[in-house]
Biotite code that builds the C-alpha atoms (Angstrom):
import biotite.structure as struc

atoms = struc.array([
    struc.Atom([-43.601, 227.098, -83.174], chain_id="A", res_id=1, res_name="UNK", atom_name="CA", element="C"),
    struc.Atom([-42.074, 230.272, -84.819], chain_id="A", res_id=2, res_name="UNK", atom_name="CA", element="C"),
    struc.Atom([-44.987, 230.559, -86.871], chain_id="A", res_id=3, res_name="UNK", atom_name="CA", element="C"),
    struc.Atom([-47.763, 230.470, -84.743], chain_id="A", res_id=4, res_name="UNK", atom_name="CA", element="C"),
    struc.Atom([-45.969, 232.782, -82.113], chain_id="A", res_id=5, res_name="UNK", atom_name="CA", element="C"),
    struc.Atom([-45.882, 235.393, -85.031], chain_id="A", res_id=6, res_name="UNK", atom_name="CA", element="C"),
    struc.Atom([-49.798, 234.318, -85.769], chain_id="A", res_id=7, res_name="UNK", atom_name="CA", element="C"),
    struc.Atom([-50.689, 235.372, -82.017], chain_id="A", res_id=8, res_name="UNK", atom_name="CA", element="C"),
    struc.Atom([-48.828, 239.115, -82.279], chain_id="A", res_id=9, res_name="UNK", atom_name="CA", element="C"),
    struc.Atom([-50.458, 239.334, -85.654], chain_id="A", res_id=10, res_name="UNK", atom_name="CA", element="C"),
    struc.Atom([-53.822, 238.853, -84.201], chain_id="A", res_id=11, res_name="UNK", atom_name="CA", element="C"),
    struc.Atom([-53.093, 241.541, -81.596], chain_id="A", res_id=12, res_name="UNK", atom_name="CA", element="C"),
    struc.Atom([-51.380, 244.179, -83.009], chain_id="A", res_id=13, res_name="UNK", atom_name="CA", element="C"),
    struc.Atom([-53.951, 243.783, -86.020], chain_id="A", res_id=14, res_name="UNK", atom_name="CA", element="C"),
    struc.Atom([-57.016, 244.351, -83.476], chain_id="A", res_id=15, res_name="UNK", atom_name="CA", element="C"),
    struc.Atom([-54.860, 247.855, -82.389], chain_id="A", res_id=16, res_name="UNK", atom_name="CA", element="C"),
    struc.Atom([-55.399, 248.944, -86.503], chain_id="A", res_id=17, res_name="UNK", atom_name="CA", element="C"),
    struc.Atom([-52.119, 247.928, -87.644], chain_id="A", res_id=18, res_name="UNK", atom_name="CA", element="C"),
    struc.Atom([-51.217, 246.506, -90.164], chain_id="A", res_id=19, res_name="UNK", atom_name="CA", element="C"),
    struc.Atom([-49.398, 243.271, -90.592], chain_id="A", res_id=20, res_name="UNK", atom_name="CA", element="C"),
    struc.Atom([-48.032, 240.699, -93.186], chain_id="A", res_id=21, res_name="UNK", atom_name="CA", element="C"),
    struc.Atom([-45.779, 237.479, -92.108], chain_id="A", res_id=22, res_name="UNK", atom_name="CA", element="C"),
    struc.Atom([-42.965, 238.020, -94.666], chain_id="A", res_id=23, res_name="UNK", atom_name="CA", element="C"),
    struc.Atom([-39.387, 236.053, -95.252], chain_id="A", res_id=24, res_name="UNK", atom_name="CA", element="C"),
    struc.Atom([-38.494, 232.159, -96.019], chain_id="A", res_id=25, res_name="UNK", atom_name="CA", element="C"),
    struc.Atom([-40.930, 230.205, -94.438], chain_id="A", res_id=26, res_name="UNK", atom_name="CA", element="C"),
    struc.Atom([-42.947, 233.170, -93.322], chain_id="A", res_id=27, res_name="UNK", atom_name="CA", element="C"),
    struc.Atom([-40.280, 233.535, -89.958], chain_id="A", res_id=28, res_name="UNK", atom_name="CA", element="C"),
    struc.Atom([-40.726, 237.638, -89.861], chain_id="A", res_id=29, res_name="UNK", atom_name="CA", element="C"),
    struc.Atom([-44.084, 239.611, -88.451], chain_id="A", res_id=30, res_name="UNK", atom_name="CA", element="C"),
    struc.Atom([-43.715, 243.479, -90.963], chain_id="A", res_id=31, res_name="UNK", atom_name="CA", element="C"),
    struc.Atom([-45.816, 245.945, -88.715], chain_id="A", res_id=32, res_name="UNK", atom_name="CA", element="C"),
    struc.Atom([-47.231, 249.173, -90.258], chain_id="A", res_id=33, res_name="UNK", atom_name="CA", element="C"),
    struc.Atom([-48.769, 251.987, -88.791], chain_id="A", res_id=34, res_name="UNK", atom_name="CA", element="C"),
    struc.Atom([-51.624, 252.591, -91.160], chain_id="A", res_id=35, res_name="UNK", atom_name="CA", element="C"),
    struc.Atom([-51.359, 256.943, -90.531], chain_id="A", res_id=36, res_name="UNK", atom_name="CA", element="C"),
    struc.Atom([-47.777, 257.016, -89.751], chain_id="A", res_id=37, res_name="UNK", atom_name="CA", element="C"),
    struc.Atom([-46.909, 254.551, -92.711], chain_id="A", res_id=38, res_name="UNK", atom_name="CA", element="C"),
    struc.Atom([-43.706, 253.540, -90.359], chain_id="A", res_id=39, res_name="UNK", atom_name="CA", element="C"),
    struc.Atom([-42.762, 249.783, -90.050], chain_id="A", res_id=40, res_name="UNK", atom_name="CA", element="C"),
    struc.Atom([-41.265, 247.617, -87.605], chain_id="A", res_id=41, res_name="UNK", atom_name="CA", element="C"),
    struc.Atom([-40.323, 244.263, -88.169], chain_id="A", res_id=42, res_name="UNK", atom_name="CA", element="C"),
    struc.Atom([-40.533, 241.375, -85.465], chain_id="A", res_id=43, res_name="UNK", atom_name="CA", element="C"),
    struc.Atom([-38.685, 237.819, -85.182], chain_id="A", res_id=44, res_name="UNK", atom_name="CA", element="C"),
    struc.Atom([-39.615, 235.259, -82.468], chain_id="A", res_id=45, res_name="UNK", atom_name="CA", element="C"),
    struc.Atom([-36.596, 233.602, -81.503], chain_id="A", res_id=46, res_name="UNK", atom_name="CA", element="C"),
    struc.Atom([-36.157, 230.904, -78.920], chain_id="A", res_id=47, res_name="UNK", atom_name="CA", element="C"),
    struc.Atom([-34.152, 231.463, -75.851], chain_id="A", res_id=48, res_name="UNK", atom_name="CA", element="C"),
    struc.Atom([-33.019, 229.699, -72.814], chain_id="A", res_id=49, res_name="UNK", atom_name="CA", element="C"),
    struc.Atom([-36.363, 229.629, -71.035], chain_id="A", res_id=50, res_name="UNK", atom_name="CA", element="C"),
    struc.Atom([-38.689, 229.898, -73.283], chain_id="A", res_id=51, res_name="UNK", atom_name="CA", element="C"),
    struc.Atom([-39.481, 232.191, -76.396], chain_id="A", res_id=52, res_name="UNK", atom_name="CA", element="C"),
    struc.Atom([-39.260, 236.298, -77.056], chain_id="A", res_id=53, res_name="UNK", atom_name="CA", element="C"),
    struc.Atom([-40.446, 238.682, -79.821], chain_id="A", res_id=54, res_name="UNK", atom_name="CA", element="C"),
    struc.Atom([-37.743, 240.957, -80.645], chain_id="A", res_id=55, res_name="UNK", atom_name="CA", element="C"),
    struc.Atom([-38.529, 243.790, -83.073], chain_id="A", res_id=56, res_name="UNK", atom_name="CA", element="C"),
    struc.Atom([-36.099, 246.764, -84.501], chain_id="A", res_id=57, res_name="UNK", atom_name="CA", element="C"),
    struc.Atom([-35.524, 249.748, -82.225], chain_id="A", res_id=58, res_name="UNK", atom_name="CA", element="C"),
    struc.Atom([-34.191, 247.006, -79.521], chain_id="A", res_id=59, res_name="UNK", atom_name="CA", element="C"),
    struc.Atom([-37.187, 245.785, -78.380], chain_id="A", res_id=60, res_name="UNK", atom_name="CA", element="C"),
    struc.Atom([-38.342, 242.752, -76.866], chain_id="A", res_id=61, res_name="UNK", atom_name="CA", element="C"),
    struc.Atom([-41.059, 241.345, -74.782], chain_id="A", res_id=62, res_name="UNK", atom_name="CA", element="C"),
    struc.Atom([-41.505, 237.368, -73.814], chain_id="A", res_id=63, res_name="UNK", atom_name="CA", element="C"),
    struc.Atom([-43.965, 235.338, -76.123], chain_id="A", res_id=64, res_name="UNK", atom_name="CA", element="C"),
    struc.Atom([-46.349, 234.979, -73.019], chain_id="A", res_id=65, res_name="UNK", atom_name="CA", element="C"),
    struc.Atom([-46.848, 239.184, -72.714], chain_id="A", res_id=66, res_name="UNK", atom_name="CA", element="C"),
    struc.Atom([-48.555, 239.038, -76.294], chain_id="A", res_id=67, res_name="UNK", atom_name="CA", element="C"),
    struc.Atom([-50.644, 241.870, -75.041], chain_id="A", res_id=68, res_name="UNK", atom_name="CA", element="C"),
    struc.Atom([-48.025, 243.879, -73.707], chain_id="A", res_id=69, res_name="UNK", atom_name="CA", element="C"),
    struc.Atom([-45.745, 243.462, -76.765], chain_id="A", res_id=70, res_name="UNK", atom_name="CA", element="C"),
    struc.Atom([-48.655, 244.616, -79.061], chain_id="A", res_id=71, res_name="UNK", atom_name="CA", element="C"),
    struc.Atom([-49.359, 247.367, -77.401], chain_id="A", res_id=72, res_name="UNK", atom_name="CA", element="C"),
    struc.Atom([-45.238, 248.461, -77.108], chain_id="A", res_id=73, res_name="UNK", atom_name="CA", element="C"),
    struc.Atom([-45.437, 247.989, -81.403], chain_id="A", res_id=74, res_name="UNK", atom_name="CA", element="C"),
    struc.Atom([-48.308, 250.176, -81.519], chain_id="A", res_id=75, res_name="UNK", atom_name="CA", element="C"),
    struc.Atom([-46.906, 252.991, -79.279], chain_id="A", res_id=76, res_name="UNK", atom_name="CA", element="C"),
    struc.Atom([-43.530, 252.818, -81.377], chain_id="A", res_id=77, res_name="UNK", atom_name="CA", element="C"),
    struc.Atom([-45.838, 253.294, -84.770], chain_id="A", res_id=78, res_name="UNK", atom_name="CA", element="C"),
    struc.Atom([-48.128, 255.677, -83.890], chain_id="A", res_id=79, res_name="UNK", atom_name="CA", element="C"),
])
């Protein structure tokens, strides 16, 4: 589940230009790069008591169902 949560960010924030890689054991961490800015974030999706979140360094967060909104908080931070 993990997995394919990451999968669905990558697919966004990778349609705003960035650049992405799934990295750790078992792939469990989305690495974000800014392509100009050369900055990167890294994002976990943990599970929590209704549901699943993205939570990504800098203290942010969004819910796994605001894909759209998360990508576009990432891209903000990295540009």
């Amino acid at each position: 589940m993990r997995r394919r949560h990451l999968a669905l960010l990558a697919r966004a924030v990778g349609a705003r230009g960035l650049h992405w890689r799934l990295a750790g054991p078992g792939e469990s961490v989305l690495a974000v790069t800014g392509p100009r800015s050369g900055q990167q974030v890294m994002i976990v999706a943990m599970p929590t008591g209704a549901g699943w979140s993205y939570l990504w360094t800098g203290g942010g967060y969004a819910d796994v169902t605001a894909v759209d909104h998360a990508a576009e908080a990432i891209a903000h931070l990295l540009t």
